[in-house]
Backbone and ligand atoms as CSV (ligand in chain L), in Angstrom:
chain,resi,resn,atom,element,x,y,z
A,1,UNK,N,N,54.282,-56.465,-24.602
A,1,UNK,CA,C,52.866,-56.056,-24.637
A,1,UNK,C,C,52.762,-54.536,-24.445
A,2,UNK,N,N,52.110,-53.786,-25.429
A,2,UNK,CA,C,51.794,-52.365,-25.354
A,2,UNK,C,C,50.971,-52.178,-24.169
A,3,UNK,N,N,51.305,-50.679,-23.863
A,3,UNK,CA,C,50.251,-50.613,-22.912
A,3,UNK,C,C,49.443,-49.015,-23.090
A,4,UNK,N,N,49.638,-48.262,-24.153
A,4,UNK,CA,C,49.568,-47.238,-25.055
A,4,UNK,C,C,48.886,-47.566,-26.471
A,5,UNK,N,N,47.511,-46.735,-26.862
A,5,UNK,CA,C,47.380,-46.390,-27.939
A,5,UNK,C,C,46.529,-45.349,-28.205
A,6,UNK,N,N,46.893,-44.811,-29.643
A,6,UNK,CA,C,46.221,-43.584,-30.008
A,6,UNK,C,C,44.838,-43.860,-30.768
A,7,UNK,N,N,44.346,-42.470,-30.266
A,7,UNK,CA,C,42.542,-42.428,-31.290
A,7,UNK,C,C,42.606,-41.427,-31.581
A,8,UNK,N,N,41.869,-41.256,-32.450
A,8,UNK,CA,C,40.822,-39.497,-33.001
A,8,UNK,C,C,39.828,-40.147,-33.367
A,9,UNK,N,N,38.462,-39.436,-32.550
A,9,UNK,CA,C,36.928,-39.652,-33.528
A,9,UNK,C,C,37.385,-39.076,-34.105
A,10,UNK,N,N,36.834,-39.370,-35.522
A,10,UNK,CA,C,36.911,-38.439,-36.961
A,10,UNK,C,C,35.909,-37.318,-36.817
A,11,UNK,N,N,36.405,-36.948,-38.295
A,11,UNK,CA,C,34.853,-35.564,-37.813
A,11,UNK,C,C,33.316,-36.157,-38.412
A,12,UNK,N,N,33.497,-37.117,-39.105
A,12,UNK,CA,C,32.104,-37.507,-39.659
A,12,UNK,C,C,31.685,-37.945,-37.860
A,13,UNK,N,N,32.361,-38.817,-36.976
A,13,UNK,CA,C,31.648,-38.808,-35.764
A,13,UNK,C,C,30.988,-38.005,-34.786
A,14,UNK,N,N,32.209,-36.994,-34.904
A,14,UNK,CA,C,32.315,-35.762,-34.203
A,14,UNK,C,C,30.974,-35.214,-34.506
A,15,UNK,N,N,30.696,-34.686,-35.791
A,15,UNK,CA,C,29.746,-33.913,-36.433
A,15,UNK,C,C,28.197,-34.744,-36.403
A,16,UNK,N,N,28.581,-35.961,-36.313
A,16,UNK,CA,C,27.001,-36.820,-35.745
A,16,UNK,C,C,26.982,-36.727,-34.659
A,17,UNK,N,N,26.991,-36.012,-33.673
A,17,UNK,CA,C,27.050,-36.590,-32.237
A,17,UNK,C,C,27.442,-37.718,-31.398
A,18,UNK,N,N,28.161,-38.133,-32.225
A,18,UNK,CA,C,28.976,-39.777,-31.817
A,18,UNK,C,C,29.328,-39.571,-30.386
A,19,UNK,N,N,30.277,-38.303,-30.559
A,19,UNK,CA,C,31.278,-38.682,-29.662
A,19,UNK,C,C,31.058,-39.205,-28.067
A,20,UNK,N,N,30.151,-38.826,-27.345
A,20,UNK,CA,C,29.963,-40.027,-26.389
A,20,UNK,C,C,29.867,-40.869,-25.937
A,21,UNK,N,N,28.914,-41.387,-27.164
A,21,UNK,CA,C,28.792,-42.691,-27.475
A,21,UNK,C,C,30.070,-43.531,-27.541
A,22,UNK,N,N,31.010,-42.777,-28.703
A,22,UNK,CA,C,32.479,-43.851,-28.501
A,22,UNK,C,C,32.822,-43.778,-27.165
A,23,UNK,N,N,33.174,-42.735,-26.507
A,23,UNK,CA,C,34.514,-42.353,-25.174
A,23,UNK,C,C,33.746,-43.546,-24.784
A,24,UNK,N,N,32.157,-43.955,-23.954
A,24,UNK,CA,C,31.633,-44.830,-23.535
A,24,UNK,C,C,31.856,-46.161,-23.750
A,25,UNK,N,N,31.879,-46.253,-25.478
A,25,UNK,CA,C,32.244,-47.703,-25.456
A,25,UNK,C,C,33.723,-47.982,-25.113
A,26,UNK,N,N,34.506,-47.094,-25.403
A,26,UNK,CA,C,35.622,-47.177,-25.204
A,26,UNK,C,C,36.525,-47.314,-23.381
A,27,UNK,N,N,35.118,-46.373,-22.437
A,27,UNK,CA,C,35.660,-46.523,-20.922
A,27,UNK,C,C,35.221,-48.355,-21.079
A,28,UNK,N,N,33.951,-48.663,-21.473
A,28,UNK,CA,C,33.511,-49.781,-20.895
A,28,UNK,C,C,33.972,-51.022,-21.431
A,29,UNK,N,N,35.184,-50.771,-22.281
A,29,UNK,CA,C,36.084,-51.837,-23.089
A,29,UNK,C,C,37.481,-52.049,-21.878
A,30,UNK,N,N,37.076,-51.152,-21.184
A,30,UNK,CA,C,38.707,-51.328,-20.219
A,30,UNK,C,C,39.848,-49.918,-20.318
A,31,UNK,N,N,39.471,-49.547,-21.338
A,31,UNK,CA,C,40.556,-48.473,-21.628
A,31,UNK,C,C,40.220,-46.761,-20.799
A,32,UNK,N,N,41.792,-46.905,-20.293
A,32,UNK,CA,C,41.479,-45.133,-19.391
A,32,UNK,C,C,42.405,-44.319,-20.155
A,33,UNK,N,N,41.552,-42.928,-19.890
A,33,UNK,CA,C,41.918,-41.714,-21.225
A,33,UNK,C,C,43.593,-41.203,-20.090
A,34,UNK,N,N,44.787,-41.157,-21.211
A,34,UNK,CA,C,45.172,-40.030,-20.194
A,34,UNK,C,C,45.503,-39.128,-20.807
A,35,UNK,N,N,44.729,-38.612,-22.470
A,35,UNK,CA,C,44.786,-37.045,-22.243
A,35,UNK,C,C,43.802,-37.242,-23.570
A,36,UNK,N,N,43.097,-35.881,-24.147
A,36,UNK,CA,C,42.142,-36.126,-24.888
A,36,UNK,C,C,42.184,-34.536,-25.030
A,37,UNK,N,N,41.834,-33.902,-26.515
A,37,UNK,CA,C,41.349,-33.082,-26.844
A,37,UNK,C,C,40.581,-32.537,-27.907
A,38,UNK,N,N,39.980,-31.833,-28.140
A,38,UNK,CA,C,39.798,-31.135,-29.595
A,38,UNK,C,C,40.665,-30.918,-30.430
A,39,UNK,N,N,40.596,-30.785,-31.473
A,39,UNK,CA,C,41.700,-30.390,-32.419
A,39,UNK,C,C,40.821,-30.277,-33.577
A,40,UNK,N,N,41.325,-29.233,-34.432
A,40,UNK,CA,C,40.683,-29.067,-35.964
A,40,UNK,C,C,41.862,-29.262,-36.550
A,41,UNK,N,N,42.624,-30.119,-37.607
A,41,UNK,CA,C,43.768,-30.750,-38.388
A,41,UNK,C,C,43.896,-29.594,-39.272
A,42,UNK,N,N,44.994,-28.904,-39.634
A,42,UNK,CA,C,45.621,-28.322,-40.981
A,42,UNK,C,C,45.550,-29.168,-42.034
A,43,UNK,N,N,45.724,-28.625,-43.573
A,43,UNK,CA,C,46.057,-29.491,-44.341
A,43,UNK,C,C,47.492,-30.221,-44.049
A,44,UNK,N,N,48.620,-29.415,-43.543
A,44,UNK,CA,C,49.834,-29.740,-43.367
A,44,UNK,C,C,49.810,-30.983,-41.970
A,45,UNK,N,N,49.534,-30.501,-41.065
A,45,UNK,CA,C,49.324,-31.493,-40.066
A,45,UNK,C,C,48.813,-32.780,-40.013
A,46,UNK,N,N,47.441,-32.619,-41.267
A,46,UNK,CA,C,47.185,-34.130,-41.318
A,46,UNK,C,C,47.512,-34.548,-43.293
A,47,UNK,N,N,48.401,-34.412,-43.466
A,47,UNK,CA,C,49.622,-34.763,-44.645
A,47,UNK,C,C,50.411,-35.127,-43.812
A,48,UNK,N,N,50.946,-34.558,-42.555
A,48,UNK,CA,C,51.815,-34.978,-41.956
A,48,UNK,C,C,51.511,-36.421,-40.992
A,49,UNK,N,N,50.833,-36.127,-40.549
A,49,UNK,CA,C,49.865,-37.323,-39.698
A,49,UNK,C,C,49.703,-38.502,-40.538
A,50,UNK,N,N,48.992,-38.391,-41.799
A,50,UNK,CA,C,49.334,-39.933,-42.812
A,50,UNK,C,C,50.357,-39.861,-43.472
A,51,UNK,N,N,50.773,-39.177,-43.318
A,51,UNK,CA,C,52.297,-39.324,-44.268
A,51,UNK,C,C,52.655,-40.669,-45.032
A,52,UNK,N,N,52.640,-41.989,-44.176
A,52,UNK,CA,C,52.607,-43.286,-45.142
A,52,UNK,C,C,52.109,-43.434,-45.842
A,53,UNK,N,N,50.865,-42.496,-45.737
A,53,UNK,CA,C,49.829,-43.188,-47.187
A,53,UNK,C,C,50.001,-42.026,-48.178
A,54,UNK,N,N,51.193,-41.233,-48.669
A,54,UNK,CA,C,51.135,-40.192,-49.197
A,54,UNK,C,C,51.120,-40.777,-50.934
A,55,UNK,N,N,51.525,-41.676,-50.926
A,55,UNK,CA,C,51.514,-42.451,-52.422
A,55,UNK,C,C,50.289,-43.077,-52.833
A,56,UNK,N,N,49.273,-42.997,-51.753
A,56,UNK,CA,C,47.897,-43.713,-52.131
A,56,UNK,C,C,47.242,-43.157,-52.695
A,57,UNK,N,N,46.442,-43.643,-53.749
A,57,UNK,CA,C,45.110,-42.939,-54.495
A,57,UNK,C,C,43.865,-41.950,-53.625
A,58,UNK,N,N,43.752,-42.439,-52.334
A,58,UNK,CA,C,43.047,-41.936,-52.135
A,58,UNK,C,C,43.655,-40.782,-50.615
A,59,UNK,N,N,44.716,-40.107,-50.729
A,59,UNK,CA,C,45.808,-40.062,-49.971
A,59,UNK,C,C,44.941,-38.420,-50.045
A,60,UNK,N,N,44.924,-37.358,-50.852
A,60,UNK,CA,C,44.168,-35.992,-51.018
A,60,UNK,C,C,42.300,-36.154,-50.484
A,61,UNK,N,N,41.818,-37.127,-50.780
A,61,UNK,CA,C,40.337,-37.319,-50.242
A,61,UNK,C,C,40.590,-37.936,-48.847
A,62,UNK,N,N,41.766,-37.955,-48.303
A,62,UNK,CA,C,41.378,-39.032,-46.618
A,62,UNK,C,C,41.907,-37.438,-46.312
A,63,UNK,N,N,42.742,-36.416,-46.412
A,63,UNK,CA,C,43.253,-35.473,-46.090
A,63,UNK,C,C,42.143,-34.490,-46.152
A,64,UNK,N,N,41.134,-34.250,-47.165
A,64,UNK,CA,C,40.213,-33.137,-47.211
A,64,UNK,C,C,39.136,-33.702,-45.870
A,65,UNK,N,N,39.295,-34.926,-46.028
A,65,UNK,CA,C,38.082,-35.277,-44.871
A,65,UNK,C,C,38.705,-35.389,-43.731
A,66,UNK,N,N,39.738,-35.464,-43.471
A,66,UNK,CA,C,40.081,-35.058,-42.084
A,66,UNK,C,C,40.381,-33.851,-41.748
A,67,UNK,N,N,40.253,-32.628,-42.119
A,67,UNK,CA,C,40.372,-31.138,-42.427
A,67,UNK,C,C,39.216,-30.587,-42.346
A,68,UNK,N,N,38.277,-31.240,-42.271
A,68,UNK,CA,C,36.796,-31.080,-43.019
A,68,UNK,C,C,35.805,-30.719,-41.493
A,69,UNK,N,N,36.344,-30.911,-40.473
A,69,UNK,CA,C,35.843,-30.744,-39.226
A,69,UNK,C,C,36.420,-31.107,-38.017
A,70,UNK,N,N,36.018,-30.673,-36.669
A,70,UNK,CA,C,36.761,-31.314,-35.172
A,70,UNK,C,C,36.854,-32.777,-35.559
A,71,UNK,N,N,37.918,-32.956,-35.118
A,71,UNK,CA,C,38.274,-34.229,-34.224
A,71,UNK,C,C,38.560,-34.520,-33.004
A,72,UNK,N,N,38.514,-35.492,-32.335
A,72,UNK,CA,C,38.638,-35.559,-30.816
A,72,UNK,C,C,40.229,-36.931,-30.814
A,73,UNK,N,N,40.939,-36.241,-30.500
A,73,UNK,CA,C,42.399,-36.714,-30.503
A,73,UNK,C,C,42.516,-37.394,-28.370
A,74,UNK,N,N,43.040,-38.599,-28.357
A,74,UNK,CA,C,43.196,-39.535,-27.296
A,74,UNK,C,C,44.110,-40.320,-27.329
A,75,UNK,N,N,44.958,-40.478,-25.997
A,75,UNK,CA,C,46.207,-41.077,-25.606
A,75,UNK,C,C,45.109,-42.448,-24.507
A,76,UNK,N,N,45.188,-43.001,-24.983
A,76,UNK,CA,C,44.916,-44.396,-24.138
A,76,UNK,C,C,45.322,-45.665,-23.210
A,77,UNK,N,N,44.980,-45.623,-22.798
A,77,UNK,CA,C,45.571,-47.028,-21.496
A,77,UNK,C,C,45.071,-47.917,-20.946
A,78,UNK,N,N,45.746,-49.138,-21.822
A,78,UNK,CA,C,45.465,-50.498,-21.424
A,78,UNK,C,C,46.211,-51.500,-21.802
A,79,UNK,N,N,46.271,-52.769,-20.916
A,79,UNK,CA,C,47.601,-54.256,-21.100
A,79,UNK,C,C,47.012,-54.246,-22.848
A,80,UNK,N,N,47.917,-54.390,-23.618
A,80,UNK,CA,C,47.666,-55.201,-24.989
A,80,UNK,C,C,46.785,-53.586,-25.759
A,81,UNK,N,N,46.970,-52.344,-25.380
A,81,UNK,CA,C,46.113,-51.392,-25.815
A,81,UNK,C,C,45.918,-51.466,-27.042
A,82,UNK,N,N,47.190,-51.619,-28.054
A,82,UNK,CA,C,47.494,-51.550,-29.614
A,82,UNK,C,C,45.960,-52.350,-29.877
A,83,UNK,N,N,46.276,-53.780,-29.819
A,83,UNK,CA,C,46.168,-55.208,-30.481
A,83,UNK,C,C,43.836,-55.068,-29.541
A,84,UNK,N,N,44.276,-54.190,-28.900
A,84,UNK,CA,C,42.740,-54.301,-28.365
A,84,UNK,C,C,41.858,-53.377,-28.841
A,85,UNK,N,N,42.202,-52.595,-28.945
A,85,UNK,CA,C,41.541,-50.934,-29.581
A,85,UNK,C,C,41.099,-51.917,-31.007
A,86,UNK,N,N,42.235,-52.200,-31.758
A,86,UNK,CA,C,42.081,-52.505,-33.124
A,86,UNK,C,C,41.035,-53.229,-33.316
A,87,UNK,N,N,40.860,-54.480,-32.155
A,87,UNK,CA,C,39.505,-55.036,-32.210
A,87,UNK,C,C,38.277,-54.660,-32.203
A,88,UNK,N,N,38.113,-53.436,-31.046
A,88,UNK,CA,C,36.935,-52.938,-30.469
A,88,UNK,C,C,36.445,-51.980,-31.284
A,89,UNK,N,N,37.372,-51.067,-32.464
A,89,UNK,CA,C,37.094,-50.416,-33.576
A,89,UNK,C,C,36.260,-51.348,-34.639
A,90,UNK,N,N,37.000,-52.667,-35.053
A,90,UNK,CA,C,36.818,-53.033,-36.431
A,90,UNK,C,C,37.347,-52.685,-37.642
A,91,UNK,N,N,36.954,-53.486,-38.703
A,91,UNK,CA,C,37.662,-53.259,-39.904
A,91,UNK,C,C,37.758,-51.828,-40.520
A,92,UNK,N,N,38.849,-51.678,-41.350
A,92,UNK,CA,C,38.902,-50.442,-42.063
A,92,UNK,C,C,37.429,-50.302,-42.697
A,93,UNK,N,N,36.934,-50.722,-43.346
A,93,UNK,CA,C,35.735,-50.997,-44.357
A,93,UNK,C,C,34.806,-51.104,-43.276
A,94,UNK,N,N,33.591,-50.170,-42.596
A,94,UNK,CA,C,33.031,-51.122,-41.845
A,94,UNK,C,C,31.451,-51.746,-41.925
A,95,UNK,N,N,31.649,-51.835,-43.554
A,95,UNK,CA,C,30.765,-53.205,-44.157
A,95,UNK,C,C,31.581,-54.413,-43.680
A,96,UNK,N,N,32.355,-54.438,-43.177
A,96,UNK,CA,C,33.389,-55.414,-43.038
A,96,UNK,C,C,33.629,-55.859,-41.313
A,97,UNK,N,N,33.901,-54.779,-40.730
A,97,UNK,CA,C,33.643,-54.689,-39.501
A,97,UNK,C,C,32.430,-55.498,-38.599
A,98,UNK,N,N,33.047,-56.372,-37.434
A,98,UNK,CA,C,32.158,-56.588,-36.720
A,98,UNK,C,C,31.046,-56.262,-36.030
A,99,UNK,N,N,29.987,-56.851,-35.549
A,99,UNK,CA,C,29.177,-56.243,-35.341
A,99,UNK,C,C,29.249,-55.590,-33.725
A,100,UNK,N,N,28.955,-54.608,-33.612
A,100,UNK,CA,C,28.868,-54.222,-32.195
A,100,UNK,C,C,30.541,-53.583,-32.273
A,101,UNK,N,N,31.191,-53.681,-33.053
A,101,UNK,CA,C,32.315,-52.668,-33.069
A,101,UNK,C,C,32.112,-51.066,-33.220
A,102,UNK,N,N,33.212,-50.598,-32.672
A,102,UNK,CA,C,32.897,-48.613,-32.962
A,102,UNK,C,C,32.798,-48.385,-34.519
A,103,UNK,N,N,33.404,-48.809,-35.623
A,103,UNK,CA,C,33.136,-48.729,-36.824
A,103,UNK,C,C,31.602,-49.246,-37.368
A,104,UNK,N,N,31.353,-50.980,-37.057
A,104,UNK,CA,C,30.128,-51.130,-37.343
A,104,UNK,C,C,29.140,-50.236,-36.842
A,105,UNK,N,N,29.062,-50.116,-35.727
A,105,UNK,CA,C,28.126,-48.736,-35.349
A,105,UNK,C,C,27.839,-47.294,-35.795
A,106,UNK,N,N,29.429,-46.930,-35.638
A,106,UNK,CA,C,29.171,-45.837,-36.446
A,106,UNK,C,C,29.671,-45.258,-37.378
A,107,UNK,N,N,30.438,-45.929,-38.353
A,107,UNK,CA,C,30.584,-45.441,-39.425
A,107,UNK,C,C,30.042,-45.818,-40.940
A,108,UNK,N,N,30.547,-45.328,-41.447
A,108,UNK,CA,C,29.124,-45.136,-43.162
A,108,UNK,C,C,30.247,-45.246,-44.128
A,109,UNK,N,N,31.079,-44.973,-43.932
A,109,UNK,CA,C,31.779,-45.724,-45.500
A,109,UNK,C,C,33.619,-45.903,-44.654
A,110,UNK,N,N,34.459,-46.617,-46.209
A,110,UNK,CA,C,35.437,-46.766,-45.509
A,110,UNK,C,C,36.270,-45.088,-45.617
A,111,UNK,N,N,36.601,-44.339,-46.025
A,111,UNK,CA,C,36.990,-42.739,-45.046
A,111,UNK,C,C,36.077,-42.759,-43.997
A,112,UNK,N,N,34.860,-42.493,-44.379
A,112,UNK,CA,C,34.595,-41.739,-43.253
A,112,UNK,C,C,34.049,-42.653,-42.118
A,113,UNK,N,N,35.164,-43.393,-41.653
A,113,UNK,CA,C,35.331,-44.509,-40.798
A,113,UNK,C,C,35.279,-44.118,-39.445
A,114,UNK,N,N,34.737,-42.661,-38.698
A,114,UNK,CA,C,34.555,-43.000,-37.433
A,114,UNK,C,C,35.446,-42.531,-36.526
A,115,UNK,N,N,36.647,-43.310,-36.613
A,115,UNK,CA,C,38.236,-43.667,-35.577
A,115,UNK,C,C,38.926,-43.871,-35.955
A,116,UNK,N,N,40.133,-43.659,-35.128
A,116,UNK,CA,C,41.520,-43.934,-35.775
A,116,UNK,C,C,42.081,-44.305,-34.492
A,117,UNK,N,N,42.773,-45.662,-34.966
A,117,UNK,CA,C,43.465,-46.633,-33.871
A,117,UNK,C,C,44.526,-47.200,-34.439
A,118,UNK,N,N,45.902,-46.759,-33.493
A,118,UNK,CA,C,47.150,-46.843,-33.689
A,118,UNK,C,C,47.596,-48.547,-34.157
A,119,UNK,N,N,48.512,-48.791,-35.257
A,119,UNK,CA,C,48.730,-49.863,-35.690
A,119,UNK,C,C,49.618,-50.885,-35.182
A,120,UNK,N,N,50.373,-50.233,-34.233
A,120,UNK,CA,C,51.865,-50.659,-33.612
A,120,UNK,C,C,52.465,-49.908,-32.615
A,121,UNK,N,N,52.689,-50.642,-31.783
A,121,UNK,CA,C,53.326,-49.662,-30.398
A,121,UNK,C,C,54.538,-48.954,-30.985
A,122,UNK,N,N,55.277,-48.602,-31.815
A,122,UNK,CA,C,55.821,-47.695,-32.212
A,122,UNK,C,C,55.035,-46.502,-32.921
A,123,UNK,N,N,54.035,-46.878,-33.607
A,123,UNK,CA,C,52.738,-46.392,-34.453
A,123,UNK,C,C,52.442,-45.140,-32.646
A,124,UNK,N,N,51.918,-45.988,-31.907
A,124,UNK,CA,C,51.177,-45.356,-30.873
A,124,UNK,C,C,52.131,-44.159,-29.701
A,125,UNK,N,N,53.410,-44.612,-30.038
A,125,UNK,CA,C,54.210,-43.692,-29.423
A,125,UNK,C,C,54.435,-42.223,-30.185
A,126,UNK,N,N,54.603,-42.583,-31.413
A,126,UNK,CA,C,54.727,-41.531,-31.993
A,126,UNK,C,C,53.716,-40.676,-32.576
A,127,UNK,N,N,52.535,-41.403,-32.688
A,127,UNK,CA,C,51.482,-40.753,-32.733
A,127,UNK,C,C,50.973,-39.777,-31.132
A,128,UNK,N,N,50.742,-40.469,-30.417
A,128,UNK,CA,C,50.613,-39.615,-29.138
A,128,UNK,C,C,51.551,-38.821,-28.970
A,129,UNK,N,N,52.953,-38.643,-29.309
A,129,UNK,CA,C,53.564,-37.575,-29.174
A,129,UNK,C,C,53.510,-36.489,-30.287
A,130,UNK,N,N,52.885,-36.075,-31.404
A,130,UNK,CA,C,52.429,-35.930,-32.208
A,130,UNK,C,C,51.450,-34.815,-32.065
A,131,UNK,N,N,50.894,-35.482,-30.973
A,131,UNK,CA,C,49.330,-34.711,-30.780
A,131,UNK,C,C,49.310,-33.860,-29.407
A,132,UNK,N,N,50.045,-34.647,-28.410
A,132,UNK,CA,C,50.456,-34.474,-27.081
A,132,UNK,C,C,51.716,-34.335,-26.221
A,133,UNK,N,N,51.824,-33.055,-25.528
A,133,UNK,CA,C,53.371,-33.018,-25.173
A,133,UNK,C,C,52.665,-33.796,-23.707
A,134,UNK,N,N,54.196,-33.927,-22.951
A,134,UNK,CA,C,54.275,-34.466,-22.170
A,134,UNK,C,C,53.526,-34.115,-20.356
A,135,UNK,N,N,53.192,-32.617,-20.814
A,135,UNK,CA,C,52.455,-31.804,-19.978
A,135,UNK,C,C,50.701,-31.728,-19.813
A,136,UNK,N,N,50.676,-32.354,-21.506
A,136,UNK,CA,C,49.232,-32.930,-21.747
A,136,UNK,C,C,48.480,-34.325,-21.548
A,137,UNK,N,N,49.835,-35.463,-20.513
A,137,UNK,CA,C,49.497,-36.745,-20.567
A,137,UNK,C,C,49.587,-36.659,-19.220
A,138,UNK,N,N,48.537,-37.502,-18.210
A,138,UNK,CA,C,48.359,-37.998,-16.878
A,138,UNK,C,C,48.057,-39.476,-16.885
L,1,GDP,P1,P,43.117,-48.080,-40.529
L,1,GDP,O1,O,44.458,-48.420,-39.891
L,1,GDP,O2,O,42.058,-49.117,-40.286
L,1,GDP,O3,O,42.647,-46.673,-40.188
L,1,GDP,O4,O,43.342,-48.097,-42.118
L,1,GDP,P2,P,44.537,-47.588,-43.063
L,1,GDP,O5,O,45.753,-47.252,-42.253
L,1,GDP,O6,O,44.671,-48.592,-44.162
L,1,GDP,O7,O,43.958,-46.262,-43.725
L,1,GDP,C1,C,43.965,-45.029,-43.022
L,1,GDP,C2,C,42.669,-44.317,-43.280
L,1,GDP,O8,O,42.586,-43.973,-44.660
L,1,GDP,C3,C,41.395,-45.153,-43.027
L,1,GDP,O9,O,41.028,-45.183,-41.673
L,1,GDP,C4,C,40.378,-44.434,-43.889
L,1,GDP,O10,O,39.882,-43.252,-43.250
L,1,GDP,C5,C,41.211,-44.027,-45.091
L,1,GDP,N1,N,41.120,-45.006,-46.187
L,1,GDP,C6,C,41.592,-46.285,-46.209
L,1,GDP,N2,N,41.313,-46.893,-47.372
L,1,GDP,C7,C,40.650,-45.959,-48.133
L,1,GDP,C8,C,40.097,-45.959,-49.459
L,1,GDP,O11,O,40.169,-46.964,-50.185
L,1,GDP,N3,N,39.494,-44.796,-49.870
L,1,GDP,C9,C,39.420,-43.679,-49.085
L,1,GDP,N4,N,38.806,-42.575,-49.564
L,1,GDP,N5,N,39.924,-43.640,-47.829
L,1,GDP,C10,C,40.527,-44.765,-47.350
């Protein structure tokens, strides 16, 4: 059982005033921050960051929109963090997404989805190290 996972509000959140709103739903889901920052993504950094999806069609439009403004980057903690986040987000699509999830709430199409929640406790290790040295996690 994980006990680690990663987020970024996106910037479509960021740039709505989301972001409280998530950290909130997110303290009151169980999960404690142990490190969190701003960040504005390079093109290189977030090419590097999806890197798996570099063969996808829509692989240059998920990259301009994550480039496109702040994001708020988070190392998280909780039993089952992976497999729980994923829930409390919702679907990629979040016409699709449950209701009362961070996607159904606040996001408007599938890019500009809001959040980003780690897929796999290997996913979440290496993503938080990624974003965060070891001097930046409590
Ligand atoms: P996630 O794990 O739910 O974030 O979904 P994926 O790993 O499949 O995709 C990564 C991110 O790429 C998503 O969160 C979206 O921001 C974006 N994305 C996924 N599918 C599409 C698509 O069909 N079109 C576009 N423009 N972006 C997409």
């Amino acid at each position: 059982m994980s006990n680690i996972t990663f987020t970024m509000i996106k910037p479509d959140a960021v740039a709505n005033g989301y972001t409280g709103k998530i950290i909130d739903q997110i303290l009151e889901a169980g999960f404690t921050i142990q490190a969190m920052k701003y960040v504005r993504l390079s093109e290189e950094t977030a090419g590097a960051f999806y890197d798996i999806h570099r063969e996808r069609s829509f692989f240059k439009e998920l990259v301009d929109f994550m480039t496109s403004g702040t994001i708020v980057a988070a190392v998280l903690v909780k039993d089952n963090a992976v497999a729980d986040f994923r829930t409390l987000i919702g679907a990629t699509d979040p016409a699709k997404a449950e209701p009362g999830t961070v996607r159904n709430r606040f996001a408007k199409s599938i890019e500009a989805n809001a959040i980003h929640g780690s897929d796999s406790d290997a996913n979440a290790a290496h993503e938080a190290s990624f974003f965060f040295s070891a001097f930046e996690r409590f």
